[in-house]
C-alpha positions as CSV (number, residue, x, y, z in Angstrom):
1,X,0.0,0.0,0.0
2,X,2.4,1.9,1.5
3,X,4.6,1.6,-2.1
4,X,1.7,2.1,-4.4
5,X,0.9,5.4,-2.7
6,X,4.6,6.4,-3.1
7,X,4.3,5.7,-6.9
8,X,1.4,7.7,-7.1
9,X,2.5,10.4,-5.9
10,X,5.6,10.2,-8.1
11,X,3.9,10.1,-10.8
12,X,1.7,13.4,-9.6
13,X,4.9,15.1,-9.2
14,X,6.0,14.2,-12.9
15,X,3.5,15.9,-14.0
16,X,3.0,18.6,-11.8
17,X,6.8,19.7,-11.6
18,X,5.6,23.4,-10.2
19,X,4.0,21.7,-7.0
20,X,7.3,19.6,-6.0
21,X,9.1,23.1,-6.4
22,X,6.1,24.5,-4.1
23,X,6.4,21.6,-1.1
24,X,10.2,21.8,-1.3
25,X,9.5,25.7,-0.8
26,X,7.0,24.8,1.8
27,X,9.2,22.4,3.7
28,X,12.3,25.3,3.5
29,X,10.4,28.1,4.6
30,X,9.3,25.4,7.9
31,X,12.6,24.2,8.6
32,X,13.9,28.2,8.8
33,X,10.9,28.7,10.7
34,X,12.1,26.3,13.3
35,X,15.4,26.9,13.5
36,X,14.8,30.7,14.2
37,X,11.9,30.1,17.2
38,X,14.6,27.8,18.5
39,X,16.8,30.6,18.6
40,X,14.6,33.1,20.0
41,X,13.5,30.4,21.9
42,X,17.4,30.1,23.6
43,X,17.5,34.4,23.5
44,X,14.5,34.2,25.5
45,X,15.6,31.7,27.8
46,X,18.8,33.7,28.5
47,X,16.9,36.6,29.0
48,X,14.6,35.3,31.6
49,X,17.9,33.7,33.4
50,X,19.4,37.1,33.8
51,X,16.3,38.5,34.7
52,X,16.0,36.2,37.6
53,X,19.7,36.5,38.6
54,X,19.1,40.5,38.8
55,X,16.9,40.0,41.9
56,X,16.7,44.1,42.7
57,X,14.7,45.9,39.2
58,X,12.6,49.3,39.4
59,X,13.1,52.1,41.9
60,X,15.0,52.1,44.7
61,X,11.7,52.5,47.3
62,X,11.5,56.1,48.4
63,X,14.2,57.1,45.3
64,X,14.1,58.9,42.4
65,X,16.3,56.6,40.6
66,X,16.7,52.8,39.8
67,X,18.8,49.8,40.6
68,X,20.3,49.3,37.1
69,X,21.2,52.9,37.0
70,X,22.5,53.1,40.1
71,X,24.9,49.8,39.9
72,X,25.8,51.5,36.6
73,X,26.6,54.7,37.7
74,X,28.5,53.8,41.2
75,X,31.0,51.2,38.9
76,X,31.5,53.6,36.2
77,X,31.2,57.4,37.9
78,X,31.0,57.0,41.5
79,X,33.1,53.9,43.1
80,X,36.6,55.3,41.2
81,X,36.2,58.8,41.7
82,X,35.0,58.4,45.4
83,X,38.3,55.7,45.5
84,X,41.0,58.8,44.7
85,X,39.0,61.1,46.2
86,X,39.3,59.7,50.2
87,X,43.1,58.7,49.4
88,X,43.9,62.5,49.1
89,X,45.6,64.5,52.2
90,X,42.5,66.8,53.1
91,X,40.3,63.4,52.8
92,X,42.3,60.9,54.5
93,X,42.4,62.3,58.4
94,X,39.6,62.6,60.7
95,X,39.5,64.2,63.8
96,X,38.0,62.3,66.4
97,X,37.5,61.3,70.1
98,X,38.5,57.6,70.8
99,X,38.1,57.3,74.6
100,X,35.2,55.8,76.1
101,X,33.0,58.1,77.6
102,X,29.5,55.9,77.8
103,X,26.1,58.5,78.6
104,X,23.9,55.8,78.7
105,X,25.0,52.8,80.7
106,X,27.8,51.9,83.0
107,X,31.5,50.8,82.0
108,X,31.3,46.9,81.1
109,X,34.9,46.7,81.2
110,X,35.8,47.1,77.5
111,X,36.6,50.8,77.7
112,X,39.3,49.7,80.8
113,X,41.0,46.9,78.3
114,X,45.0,47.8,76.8
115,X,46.2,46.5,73.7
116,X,49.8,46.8,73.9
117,X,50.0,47.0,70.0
118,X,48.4,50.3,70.0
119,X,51.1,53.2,69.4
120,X,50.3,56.5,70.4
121,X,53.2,58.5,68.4
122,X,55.6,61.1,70.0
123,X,54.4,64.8,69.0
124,X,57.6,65.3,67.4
125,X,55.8,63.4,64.6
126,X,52.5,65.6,64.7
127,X,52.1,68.9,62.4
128,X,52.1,71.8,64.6
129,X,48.4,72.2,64.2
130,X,47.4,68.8,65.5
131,X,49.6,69.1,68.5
132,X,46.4,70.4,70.9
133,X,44.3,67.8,69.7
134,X,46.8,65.1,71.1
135,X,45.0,62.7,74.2
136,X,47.5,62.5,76.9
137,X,45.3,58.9,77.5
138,X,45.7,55.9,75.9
139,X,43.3,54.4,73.8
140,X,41.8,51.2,74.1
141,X,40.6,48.8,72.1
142,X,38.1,45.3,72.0
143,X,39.4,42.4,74.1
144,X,43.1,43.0,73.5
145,X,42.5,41.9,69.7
146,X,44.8,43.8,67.3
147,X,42.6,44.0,64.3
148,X,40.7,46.3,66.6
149,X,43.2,48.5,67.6
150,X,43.5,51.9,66.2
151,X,47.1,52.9,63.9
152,X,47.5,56.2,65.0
153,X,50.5,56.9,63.1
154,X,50.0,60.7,61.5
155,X,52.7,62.3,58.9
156,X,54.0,65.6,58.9
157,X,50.7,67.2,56.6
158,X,48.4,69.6,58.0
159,X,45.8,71.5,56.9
160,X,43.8,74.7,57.6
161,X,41.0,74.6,59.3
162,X,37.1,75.2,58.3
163,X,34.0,76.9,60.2
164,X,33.4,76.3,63.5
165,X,29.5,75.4,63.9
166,X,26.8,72.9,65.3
167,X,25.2,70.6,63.7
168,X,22.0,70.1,65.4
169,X,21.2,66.4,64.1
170,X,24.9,65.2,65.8
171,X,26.6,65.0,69.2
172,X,29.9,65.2,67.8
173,X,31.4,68.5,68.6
174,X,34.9,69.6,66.5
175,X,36.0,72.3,69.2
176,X,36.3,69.7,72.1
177,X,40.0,69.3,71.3
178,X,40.9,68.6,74.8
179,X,40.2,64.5,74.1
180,X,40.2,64.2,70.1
181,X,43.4,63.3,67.7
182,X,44.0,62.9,64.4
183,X,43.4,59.5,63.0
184,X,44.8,58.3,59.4
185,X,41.7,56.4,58.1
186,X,43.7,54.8,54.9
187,X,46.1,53.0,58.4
188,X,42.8,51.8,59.6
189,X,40.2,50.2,57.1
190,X,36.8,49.3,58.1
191,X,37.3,45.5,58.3
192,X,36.7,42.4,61.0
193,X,37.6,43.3,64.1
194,X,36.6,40.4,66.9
195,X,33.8,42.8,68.0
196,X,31.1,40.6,68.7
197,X,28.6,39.2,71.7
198,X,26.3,40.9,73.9
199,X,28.6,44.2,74.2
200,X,28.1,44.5,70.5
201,X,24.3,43.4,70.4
202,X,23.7,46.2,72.9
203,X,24.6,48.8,71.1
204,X,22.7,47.9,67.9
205,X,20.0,47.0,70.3
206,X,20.0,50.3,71.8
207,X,19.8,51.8,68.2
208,X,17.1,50.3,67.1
209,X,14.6,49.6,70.0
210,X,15.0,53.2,71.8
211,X,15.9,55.9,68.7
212,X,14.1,54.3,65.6
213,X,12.4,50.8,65.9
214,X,10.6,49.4,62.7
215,X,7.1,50.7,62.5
216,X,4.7,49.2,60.2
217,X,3.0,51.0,57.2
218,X,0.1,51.6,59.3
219,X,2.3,52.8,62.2
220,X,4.2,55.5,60.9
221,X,4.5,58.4,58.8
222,X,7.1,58.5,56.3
223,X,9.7,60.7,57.9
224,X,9.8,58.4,60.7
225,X,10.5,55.6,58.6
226,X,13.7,56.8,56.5
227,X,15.2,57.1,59.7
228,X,14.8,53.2,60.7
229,X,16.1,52.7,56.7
230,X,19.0,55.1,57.1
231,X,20.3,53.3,59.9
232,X,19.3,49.6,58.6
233,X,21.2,51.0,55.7
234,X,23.8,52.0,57.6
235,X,24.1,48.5,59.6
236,X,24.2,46.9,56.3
237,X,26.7,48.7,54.9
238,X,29.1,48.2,58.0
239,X,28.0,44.2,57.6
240,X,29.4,44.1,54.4
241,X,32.5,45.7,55.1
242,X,33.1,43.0,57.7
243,X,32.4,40.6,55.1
244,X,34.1,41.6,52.5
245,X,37.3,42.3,54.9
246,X,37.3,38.9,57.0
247,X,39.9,37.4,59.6
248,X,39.8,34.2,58.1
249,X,42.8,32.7,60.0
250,X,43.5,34.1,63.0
251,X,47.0,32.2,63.4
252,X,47.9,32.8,60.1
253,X,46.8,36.2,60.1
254,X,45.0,35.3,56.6
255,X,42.4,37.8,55.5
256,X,39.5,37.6,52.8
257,X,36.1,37.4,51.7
258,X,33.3,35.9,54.1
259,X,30.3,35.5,51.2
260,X,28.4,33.1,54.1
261,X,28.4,35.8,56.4
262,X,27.3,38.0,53.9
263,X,24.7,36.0,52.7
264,X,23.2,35.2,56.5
265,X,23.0,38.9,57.9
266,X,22.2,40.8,54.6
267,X,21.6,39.2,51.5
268,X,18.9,36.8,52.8
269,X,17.5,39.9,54.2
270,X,15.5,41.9,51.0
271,X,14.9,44.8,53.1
272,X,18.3,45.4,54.3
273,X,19.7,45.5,50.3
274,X,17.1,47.6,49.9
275,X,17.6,50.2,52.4
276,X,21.4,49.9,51.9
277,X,21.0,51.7,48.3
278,X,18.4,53.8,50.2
279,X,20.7,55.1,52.3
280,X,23.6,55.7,49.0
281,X,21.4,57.5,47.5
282,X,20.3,60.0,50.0
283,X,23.5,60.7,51.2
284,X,24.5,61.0,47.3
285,X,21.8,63.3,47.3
286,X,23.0,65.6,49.5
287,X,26.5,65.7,48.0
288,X,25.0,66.4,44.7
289,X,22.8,69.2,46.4
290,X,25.5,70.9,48.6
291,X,27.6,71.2,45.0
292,X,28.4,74.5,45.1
293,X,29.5,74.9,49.0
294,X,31.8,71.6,47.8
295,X,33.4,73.0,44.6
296,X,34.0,76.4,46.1
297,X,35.5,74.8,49.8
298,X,39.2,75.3,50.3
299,X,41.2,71.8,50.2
300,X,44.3,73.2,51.7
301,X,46.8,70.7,53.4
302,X,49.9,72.4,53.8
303,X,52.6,73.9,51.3
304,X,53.7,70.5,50.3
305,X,50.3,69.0,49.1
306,X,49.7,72.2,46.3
307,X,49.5,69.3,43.3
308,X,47.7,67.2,45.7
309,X,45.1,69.8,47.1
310,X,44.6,70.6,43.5
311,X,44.0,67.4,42.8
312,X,41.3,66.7,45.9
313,X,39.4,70.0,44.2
314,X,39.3,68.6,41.0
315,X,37.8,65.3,41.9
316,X,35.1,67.2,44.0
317,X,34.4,68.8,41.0
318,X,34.4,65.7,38.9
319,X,32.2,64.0,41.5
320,X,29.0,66.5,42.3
321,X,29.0,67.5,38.3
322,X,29.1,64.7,36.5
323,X,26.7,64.4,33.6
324,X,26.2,61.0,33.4
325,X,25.0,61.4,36.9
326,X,22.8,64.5,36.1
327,X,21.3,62.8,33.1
328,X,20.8,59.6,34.4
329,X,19.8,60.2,38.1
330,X,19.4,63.7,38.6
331,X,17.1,63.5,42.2
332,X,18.7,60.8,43.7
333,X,15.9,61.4,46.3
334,X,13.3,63.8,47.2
335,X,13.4,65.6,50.5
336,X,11.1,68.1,49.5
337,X,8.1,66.1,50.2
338,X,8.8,65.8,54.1
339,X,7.7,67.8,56.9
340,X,4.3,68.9,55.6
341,X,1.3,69.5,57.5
342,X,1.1,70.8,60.9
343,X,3.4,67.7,62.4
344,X,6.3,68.8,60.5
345,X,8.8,71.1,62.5
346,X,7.2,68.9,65.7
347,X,8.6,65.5,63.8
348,X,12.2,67.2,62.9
349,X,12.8,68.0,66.1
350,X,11.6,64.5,67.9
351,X,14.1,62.4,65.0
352,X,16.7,65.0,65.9
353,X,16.7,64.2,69.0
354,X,16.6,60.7,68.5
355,X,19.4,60.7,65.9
356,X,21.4,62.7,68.8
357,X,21.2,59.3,70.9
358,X,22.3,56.9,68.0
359,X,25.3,59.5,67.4
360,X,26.1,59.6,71.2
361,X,25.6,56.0,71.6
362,X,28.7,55.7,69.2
363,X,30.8,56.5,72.8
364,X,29.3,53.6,74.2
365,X,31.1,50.7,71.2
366,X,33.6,49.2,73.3
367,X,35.9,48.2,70.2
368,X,38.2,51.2,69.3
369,X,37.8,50.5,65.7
370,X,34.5,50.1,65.6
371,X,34.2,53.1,67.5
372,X,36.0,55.4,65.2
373,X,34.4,54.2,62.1
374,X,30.6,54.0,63.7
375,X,31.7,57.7,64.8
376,X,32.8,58.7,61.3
377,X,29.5,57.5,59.4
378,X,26.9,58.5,61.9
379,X,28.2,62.4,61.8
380,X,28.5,62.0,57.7
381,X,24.8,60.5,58.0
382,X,24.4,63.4,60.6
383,X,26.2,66.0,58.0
384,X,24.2,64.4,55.1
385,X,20.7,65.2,57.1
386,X,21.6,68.7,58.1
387,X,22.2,69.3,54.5
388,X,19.1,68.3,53.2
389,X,17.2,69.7,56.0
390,X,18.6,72.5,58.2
391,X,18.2,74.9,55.8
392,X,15.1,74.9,53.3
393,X,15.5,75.5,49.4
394,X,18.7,75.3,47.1
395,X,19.0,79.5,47.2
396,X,19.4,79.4,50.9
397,X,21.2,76.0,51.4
398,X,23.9,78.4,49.3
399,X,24.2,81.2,51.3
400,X,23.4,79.7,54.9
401,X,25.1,76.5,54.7
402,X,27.9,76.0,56.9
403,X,29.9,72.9,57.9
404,X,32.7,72.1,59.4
405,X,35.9,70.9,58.2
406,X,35.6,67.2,59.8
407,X,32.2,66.9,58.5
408,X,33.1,67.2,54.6
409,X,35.4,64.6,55.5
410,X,32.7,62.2,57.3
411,X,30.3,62.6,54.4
412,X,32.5,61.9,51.7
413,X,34.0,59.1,53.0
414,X,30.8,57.9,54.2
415,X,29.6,57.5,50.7
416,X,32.7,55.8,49.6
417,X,32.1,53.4,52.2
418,X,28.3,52.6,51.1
419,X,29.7,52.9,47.6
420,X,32.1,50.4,48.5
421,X,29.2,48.3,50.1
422,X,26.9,48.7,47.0
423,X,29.1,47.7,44.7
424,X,30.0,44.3,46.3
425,X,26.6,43.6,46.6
426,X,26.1,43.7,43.4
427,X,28.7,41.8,42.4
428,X,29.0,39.1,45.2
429,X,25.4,38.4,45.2
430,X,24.9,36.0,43.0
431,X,28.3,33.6,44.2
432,X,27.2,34.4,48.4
433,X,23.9,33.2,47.4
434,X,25.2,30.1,45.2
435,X,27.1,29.1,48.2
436,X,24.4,29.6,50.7
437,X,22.5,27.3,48.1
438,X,24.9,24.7,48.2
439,X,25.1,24.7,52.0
440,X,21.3,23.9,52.2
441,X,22.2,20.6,50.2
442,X,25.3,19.6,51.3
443,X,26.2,18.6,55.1
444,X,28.0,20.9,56.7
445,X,30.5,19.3,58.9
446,X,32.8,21.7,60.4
447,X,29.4,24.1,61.7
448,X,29.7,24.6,65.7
């Protein structure tokens, strides 16, 4: 049967030589056909796979600007100019208080521990200028580790000083030079320092449950909720710096990358990624709207740093006028839209106060490390909310502003740290999630 039908259709196709041209056609054009939905089929598929890998996509909640642009604008603009910019002399010293001094609670013993590898220099190696700001106390540090131990080790630079004035959102005060020195922060990177237990849950405990604890939707109004994300923001950002800077053996004093850690108090976390880029942004916000006061400061560190201090002015420049950031994000976020109604000057004043506390719980971190950098960020947080809300409209931010010389230097180096933080997120995400994957399958036999 099968045979006969063959030759009958053989002998159609003899005589019909324009139809066998026609199925061959017809059997072309379905074979392309194929082949190119199984193409677009694989595009597609590719597609969808990076769309799941890029778990963050839309605004940044509470932004004016998304997660693509901002991962592209932080590794291409932000992250290297922010990089030079904190390595310069004017950028790389911060003025600080380092001894204990808790408000809140009594002395648990960390603020009366020695770490014998912590050098406070001889003055002969201090600029003239720092000389009164010299502590005639020792610091001190957590547990006797040395990762958390402060290098205080200062060259001979100097440079002039700025304004003198409060800043009513801090508790930080620059002309308390009695107990404050000079600190290099490029001898002592945000890292791992042994900081950890109940000495270290207090604080954050303190932080969150008394000066800005999670309200719910329902619960709050908006203003009081930026300042819980600012701070989880904040937390994150000082997570990841741990993380990313790990004591991986302490014997063999090996450091590196901690992606579990990583994964386990942030990643698995949504919210705390998301208020992490919250937090970038606003404070890039207030850089960008304090431009002019930046570009016109003086960047003066003594008659040896000319090329250098020229150098720190340009990158300011660079940094508040880029164009790829004005085109691409030019409202990082909108501050404009707080304090309305009748509650407004009442609800300034009460997260004031309660960003006061966080800032003068700081005193209270019994690791000398931890203390300096939690010290640095809150005042550029501090600096980054008296910018965008001390003085109301851009006319009068430019004729009333004033800050002081140590809190240009906390801001900026506070957005190179969540800079820092945002761009290893991005990056690191998808292998610190991998591996947590892979411990949920495997047996884990060294866990304690």
């Amino acid at each position: 049967m099968a045979d006969t039908d063959v030759g009958n259709v053989n002998a159609k196709e003899k005589r019909s030589p324009k139809r066998l041209i026609l199925l061959i056609g017809a059997v072309a054009v379905v074979a392309v056909a194929v082949f190119l939905n199984t193409q677009n089929s694989s595009i597609f598929d590719c597609n969808c796979r990076k769309a799941e890998k890029q778990k963050y996509i839309g605004m940044v909640e509470d932004c004016c600007c998304d997660y693509e642009t901002v991962n592209k604008l932080n590794t291409e603009v932000l992250h290297p100019l922010l990089q030079d910019l904190v390595k310069t002399p004017f950028y790389r010293y911060f003025k600080v208080k380092l001894w204990c001094d808790c408000p809140f609670w009594p002395d648990d013993g960390m603020c009366r521990l020695r770490d014998c590898s912590v050098c406070e220099c001889p003055e002969s190696e201090f600029p003239e200028p720092f000389k009164k700001a010299l502590s005639k106390d020792n610091p001190v540090c957590q547990e006797g580790k040395p990762q958390g131990a402060v290098d205080r080790t200062v060259d001979t630079r100097a440079f002039t000083g700025w304004t003198v004035t409060d800043n009513p959102w801090t508790s930080d005060d620059e002309t308390d030079n009695g107990e404050m020195t000079y600190v290099n922060l490029l001898l002592n990177p945000e890292r791992y320092t042994g900081y950890i237990g109940p000495s270290a849950r207090r604080i954050w405990d303190a932080i969150y449950s008394e000066n800005c604890p999670k309200y719910t939707s329902e619960q709050s109004c908006q203003e009081e909720k930026i300042l819980y994300k600012l701070v989880s923001g904040l937390h994150s950002s000082i997570t990841v710096h741990i993380a990313s800077d790990y004591l991986l053996d302490e014997a063999k004093n090996l450091w590196g990358q901690n992606l579990t850690l990583l994964y386990d108090r942030v990643l698995r976390y949504p919210d705390r990624v998301r208020n992490l880029y919250f937090t970038f942004l606003f404070v890039l916000r207030a850089v960008t709207k304090a431009e002019n006061y930046l570009v016109e400061a003086e960047y003066e560190t003594g008659k040896d740093n000319v090329i250098e201090d020229l150098k720190t002015k340009s990158l300011m420049k660079q940094l508040v006028s880029d164009p790829k950031t004005r085109a691409a994000c030019p409202l990082p976020f909108d501050e404009a839209k707080l304090w309305k109604g009748q509650r407004g000057p009442e609800l300034k004043q009460q997260i004031q106060k309660q960003f006061r506390n966080i800032s003068a719980i700081m005193d209270c971190v019994g690791c000398e490390k931890c203390r300096l950098w939690g010290k640095l960020q809150i005042l550029g947080l501090g600096t980054a909310l008296k910018i965008l809300f001390t003085v109301n409209g851009e006319e009068n931010l430019r004729h009333n502003l004033k800050l002081q010389r140590n809190e240009v230097i906390a801001l900026m180096n506070l957005l190179n740290r969540l800079s820092e933080s945002v761009r290893f997120v991005h990056e690191m995400s998808p292998v610190a999630e991998r591996i947590a994957e892979d411990g949920k399958t495997k047996p884990n036999h060294n866990r304690t």
